[in-house]
ZAMARGU-4260 file (C-alpha; in steps of 0.2 Angstrom, whole numbers, plus 5000, padded with zeros to 4 digits):
<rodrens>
0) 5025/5014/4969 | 5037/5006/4979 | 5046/5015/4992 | 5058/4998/5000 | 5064/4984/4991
5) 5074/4970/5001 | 5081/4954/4991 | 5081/4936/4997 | 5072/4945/5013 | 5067/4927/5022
10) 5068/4908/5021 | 5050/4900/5021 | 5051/4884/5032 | 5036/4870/5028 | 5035/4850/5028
15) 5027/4844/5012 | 5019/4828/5021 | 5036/4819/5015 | 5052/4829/5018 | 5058/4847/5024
20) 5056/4861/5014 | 5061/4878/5013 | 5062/4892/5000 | 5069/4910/5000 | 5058/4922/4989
25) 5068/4935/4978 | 5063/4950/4982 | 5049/4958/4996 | 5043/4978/4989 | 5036/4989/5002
30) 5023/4999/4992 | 5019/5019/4995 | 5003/5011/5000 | 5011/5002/5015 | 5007/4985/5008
35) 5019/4971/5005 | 5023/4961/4989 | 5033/4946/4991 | 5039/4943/4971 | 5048/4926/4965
40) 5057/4930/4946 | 5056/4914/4936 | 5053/4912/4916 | 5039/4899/4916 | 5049/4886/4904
45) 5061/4884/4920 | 5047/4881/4933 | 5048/4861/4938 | 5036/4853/4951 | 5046/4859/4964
50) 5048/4875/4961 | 5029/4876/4956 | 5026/4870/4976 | 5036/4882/4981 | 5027/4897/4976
55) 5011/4889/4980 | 5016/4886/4998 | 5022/4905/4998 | 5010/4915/4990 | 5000/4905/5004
60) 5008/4912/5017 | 5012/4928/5010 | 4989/4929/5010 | 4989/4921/5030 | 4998/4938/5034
65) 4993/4951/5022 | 5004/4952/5008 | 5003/4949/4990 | 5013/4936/4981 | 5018/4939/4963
70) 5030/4927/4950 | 5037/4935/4936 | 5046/4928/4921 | 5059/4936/4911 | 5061/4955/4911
75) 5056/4964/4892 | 5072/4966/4886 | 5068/4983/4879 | 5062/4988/4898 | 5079/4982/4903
80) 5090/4991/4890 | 5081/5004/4896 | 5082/5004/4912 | 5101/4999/4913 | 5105/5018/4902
85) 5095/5025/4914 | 5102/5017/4930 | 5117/5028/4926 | 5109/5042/4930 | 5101/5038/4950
90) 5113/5047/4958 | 5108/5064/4967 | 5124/5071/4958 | 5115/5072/4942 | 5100/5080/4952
95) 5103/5098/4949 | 5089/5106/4955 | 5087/5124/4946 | 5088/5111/4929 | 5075/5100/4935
100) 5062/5113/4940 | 5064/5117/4922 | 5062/5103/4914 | 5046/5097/4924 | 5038/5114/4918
105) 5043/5109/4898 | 5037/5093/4900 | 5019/5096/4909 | 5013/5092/4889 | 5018/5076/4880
110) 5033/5082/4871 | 5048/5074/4861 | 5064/5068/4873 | 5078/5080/4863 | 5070/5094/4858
115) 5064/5097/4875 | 5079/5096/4884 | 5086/5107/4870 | 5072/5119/4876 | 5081/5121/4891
120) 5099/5122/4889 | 5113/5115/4882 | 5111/5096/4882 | 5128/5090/4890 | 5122/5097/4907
125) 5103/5096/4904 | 5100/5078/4897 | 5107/5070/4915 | 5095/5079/4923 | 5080/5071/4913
130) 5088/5056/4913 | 5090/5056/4933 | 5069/5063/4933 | 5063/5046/4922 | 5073/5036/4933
135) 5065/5044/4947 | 5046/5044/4941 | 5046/5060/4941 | 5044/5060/4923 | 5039/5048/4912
140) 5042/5039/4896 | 5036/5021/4885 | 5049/5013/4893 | 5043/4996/4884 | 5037/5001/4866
145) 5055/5003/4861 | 5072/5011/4866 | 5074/5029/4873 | 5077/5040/4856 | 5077/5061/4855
150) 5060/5056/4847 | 5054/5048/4863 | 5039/5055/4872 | 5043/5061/4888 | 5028/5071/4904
155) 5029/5075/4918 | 5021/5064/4931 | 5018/5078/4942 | 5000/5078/4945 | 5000/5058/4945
160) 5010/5058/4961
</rodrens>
């Protein structure tokens, strides 16, 4: 789980035996952990020599102090429809605490996303609520297999965390 998240956090300085070089890694991820993941977001079709150097010459000084080095391609576009609905719903305003204690308790068992929240009240106030709880990990849902429906499978990730 990460707990920080910084983007463009440094510029790696090197000489390739010919010229200067230098690049700036997208993003660094402080893990719950404590470790440090230094990640680079490229599709592979778009990766020339250079940029191929570059990650090589970083994800080898990202192991000379301790941290792991990750490339990623192009986000799944479902994970990314996804994720964009449920951005909407990070803010603490839709964090209503009596709702939420409620919800985590229907949700202990795998059930459906709609008729669970209807378990719990009217679905205008309580649907933000689980919204805000899978954005936060606190509960979870196949946020890949295909987009976020009333049939979707929602649990609580309580005894995960």
């Amino acid at each position: 789980m990460a707990v920080g998240i910084a983007s463009q956090p440094f510029w790696l300085h090197w000489h390739d035996g010919k010229r200067r070089r230098r690049h700036a890694p997208d993003f660094f991820v402080r893990l719950g952990d404590g470790r440090g993941r230094v990640v680079d977001v490229r599709a592979g079709d778009r990766i020339d020599r250079a940029a191929a150097e570059s990650f090589e010459e970083t994800e080898r000084a990202c192991r000379a102090v301790g941290w792991e080095f990750a490339r990623v391609g192009e986000p799944d576009p479902v994970l990314m429809a996804n994720m964009r609905w449920l951005s909407r719903y990070r803010r603490r305003r839709c964090a209503r605490a009596d709702v939420a204690e409620w919800l985590l308790r229907v949700f202990e068992e795998p059930a459906p996303l709609r008729p669970g929240a209807e378990g719990v009240g009217d679905p205008l106030l309580v649907l933000p609520v689980l919204f805000h709880l899978l954005w936060s990990g606190m509960l979870s849902a196949d946020l890949e297999g295909g987009l976020l429906s009333s049939d979707s499978l929602v649990v609580t990730t309580r005894g995960e965390r």
